[in-house]
C-alpha positions as CSV (number, residue, x, y, z in Angstrom):
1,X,9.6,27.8,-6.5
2,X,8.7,31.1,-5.4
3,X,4.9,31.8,-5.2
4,X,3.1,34.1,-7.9
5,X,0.5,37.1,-6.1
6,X,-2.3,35.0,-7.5
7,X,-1.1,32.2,-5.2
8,X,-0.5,34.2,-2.5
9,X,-3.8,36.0,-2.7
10,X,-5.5,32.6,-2.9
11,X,-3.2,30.8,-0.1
12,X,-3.8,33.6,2.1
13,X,-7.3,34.0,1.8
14,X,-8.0,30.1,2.4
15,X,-5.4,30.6,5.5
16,X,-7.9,33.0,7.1
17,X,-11.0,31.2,5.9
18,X,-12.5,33.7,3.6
19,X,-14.8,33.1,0.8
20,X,-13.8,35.0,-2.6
21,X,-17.1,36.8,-1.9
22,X,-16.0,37.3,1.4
23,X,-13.0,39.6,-0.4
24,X,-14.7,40.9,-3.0
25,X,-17.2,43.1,-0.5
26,X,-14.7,44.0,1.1
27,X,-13.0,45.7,-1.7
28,X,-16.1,46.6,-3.4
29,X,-15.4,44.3,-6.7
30,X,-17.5,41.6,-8.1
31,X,-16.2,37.8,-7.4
32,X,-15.5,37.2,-10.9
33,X,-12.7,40.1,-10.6
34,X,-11.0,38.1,-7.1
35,X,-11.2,35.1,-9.2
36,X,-8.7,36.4,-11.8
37,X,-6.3,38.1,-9.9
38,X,-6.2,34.5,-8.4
39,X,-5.4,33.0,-11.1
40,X,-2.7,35.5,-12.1
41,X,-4.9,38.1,-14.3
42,X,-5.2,35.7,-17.6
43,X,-7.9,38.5,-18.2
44,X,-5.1,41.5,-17.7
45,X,-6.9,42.2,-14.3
46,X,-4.6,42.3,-10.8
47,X,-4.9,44.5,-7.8
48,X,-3.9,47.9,-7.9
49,X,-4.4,51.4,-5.6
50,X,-7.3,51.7,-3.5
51,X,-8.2,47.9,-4.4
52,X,-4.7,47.1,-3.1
53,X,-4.5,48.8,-0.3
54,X,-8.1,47.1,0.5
55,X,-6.9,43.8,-0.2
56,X,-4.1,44.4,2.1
57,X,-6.8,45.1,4.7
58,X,-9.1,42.4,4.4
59,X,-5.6,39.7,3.8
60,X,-4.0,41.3,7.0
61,X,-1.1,41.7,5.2
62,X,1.6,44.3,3.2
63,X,1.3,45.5,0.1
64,X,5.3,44.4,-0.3
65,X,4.2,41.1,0.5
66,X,1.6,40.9,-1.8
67,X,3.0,41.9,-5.0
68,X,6.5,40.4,-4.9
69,X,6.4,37.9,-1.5
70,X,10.0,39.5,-0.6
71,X,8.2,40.8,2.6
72,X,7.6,37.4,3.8
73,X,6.1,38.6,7.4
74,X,2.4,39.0,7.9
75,X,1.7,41.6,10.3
76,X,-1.2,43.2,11.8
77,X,-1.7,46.2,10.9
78,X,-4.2,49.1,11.8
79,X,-6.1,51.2,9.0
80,X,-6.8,55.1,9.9
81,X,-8.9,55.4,7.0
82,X,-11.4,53.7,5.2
83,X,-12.0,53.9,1.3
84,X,-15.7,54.9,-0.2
85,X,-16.1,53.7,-3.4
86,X,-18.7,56.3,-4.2
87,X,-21.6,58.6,-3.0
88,X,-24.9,57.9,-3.1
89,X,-27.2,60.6,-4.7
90,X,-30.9,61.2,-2.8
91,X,-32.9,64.3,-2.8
92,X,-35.4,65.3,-0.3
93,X,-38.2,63.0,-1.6
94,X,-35.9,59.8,-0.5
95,X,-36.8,57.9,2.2
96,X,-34.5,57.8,4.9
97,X,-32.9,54.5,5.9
98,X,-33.3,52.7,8.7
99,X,-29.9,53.9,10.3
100,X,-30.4,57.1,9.1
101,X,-31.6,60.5,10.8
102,X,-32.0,63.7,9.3
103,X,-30.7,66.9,10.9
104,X,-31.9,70.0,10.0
105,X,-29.1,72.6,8.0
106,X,-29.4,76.1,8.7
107,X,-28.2,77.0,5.2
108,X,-28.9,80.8,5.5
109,X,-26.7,80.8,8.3
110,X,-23.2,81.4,8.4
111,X,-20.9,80.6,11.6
112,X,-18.0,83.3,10.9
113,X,-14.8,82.1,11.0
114,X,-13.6,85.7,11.0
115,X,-15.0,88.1,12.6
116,X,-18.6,86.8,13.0
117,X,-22.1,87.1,11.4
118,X,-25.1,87.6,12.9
119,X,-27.0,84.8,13.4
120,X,-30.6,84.4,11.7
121,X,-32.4,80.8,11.9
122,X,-33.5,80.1,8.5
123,X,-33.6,76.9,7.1
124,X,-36.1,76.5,4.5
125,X,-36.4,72.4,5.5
126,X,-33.1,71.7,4.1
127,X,-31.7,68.4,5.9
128,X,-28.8,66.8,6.1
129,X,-28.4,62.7,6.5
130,X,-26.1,61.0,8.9
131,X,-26.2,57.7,9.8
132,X,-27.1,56.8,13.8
133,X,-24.0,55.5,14.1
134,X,-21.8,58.2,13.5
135,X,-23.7,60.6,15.6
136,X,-23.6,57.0,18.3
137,X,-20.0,57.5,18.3
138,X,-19.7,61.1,18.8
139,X,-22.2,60.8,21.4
140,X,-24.7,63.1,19.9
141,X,-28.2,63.3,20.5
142,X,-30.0,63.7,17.2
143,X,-32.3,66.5,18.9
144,X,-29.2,68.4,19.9
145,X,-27.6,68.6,16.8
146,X,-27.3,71.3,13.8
147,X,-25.5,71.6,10.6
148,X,-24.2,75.3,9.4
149,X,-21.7,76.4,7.3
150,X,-18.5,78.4,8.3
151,X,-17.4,81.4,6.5
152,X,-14.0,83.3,6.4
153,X,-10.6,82.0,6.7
154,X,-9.8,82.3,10.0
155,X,-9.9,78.1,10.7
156,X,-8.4,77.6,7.5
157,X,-6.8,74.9,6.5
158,X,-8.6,73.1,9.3
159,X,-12.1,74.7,8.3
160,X,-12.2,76.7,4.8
161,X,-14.7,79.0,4.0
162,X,-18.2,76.9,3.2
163,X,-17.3,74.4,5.6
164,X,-20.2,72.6,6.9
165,X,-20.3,71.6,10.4
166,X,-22.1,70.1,13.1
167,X,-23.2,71.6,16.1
168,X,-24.5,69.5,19.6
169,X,-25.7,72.1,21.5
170,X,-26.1,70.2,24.9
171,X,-22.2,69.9,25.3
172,X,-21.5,73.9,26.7
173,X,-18.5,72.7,28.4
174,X,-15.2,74.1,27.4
175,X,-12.4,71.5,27.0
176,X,-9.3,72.7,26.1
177,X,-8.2,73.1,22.4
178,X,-11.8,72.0,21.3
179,X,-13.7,73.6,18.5
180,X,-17.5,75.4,19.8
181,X,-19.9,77.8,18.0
182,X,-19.9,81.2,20.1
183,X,-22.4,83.9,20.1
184,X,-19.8,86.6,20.7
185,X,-21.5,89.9,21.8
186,X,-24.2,89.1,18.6
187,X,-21.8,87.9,16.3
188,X,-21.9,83.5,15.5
189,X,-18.2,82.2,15.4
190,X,-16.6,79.0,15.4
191,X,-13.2,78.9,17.0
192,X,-11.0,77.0,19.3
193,X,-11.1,77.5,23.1
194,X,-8.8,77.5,26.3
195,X,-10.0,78.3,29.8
196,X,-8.0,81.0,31.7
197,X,-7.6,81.4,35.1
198,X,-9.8,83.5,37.1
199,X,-12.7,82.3,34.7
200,X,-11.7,83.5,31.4
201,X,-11.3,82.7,28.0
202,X,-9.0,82.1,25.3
203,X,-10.2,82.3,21.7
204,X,-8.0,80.6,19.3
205,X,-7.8,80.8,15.7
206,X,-6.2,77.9,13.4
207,X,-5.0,81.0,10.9
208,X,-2.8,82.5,14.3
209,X,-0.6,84.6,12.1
210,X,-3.7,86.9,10.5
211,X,-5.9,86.4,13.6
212,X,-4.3,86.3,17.0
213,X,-5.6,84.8,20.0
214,X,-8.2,87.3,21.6
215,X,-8.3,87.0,26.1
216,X,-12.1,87.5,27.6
217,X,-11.3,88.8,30.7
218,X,-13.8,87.0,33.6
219,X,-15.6,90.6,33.8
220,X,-16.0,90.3,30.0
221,X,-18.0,86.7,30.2
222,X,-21.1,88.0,29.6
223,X,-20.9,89.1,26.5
224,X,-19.5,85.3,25.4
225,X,-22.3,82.5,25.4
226,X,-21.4,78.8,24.2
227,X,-24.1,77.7,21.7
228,X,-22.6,74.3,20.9
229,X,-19.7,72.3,20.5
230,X,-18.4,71.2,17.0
231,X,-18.6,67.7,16.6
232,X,-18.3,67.2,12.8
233,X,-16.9,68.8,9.7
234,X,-16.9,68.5,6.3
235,X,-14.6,69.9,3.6
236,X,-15.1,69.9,-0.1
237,X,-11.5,70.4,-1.8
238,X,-11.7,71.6,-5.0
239,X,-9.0,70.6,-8.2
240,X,-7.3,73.6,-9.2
241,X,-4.5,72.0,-11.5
C-alpha cells in the first residue's frame, strides 16, 4: 500500500532523527501545524510554497517525492537561497543585539550611477543594522564600512536608482569585474572595473548600451581615486501590476 505525504513526512523525519519541533523552526510553523500535515491534514492543513520548499530542505528530500512518493530517491540537495518569513521593525531607540553592529548611512549622499554627484558627508546619525556575521563573511571590518545609496540607471538592473549599498573602504584593490565607489575627478560613482595594461582603467557600466565603457589612460590616473569597494547591495522592487 503506497504511503500517504503524512507518512512520508513522519517516516522521514524519524529516519533522520528530528523532533516535530525540530521541523517546525525550521519552517517557521508552530508544532501543532507539523503534527497535522502528519497526520494527513484532518484540520485541512498540508505543506504548500515556501513551507514546502522548506520542508524539502530540512527532510533532504524533493518536493516530487513528497507530495506523491513517485520520486522515490532521496537526494541531497543544495539550497541557493534561504526564505525570511518576515522583517523585523526597530527604530533608532532599539537596542542593538548582540550580533549586531550599526553602520553609519550617508543618506544625503548619492553614489551616481550615471554620471556622478558630488560627494557631501552628511548623515544626520542615520544607521543601518547588519548582523557580525554577514559583514564576518564578506570580510568586512565594521570601522571600514558605509552604507549610501546609488542614483541613476547606469547599473541597472543590477543596481536601480535608490539602491543602497555598502562600502569597505580598506579594500582599494581593483579585481577585475568587481563593483568600487570612485571619486572620478569630483564626481562619486559606483561602477564596475578592469585593469588595463600600462596602468589603466576600464570603467564598466551594467546599462553598456546607454553608457559605454570609458578607458583612463595611465597619464589620466590621477584624476581617478578608489574610495571603497562594494560589498553589499540592497534592492527594493516595487509591484507595478
Amino acid at each position: 500500500m503506497k504511503k500517504t505525504m503524512g507518512k512520508r513526512i513522519a517516516d522521514r523525519r524519524k529516519e533522520l532523527g528530528l523532533s516535530q519541533g525540530d521541523v517546525a523552526k525550521h519552517v517557521g510553523i508552530n508544532r501543532v501545524s507539523v503534527s497535522n500535515w502528519e497526520t494527513d491534514g484532518k484540520n485541512g492543513t498540508s505543506p504548500k510554497g515556501a513551507n514546502l520548499i522548506a520542508l524539502t530542505e530540512i527532510l533532504n528530500c524533493t518536493p516530487e517525492w513528497l507530495l506523491t512518493g513517485d520520486d522515490t530517491k532521496v537526494v541531497n540537495t543544495e539550497s541557493n537561497a534561504e526564505w525570511h518569513a518576515g522583517f523585523e521593525l526597530w527604530d533608532g531607540d532599539t537596542p542593538l543585539r548582540d550580533d549586531e553592529v550599526a553602520l553609519p548611512f550617508f543618506r544625503e549622499v548619492e553614489l551616481a550611477a550615471g554620471n556622478g554627484s558630488t560627494f557631501v558627508q552628511e548623515n544626520g546619525g542615520y544607521k543601518l543594522r547588519f548582523a557580525k556575521s554577514t559583514l564576518k563573511k564578506s570580510r568586512v571590518e565594521p570601522e571600514h564600512a558605509a552604507c549610501v545609496t546609488v542614483s541613476g540607471n547606469s547599473m541597472a538592473p543590477v543596481l536601480r536608482h535608490g539602491t543602497t549599498v555598502g562600502v569597505d573602504t580598506s579594500k582599494k584593490t581593483i579585481v577585475d569585474g568587481e563593483m568600487y565607489a570612485i571619486d572620478h575627478d569630483g564626481m562619486l560613482r559606483v561602477k564596475m572595473l578592469y585593469r588595463t595594461p600600462g596602468g589603466g582603467i576600464r570603467i564598466k557600466s551594467y546599462n553598456n548600451d546607454e553608457f559605454p565603457d570609458e578607458f583612463i589612460q595611465p597619464e589620466d590616473m590621477g584624476f581617478v581615486s578608489i574610495i571603497g569597494w562594494v560589498f553589499w547591495w540592497s534592492v527594493l522592487n516595487v509591484w507595478n501590476n
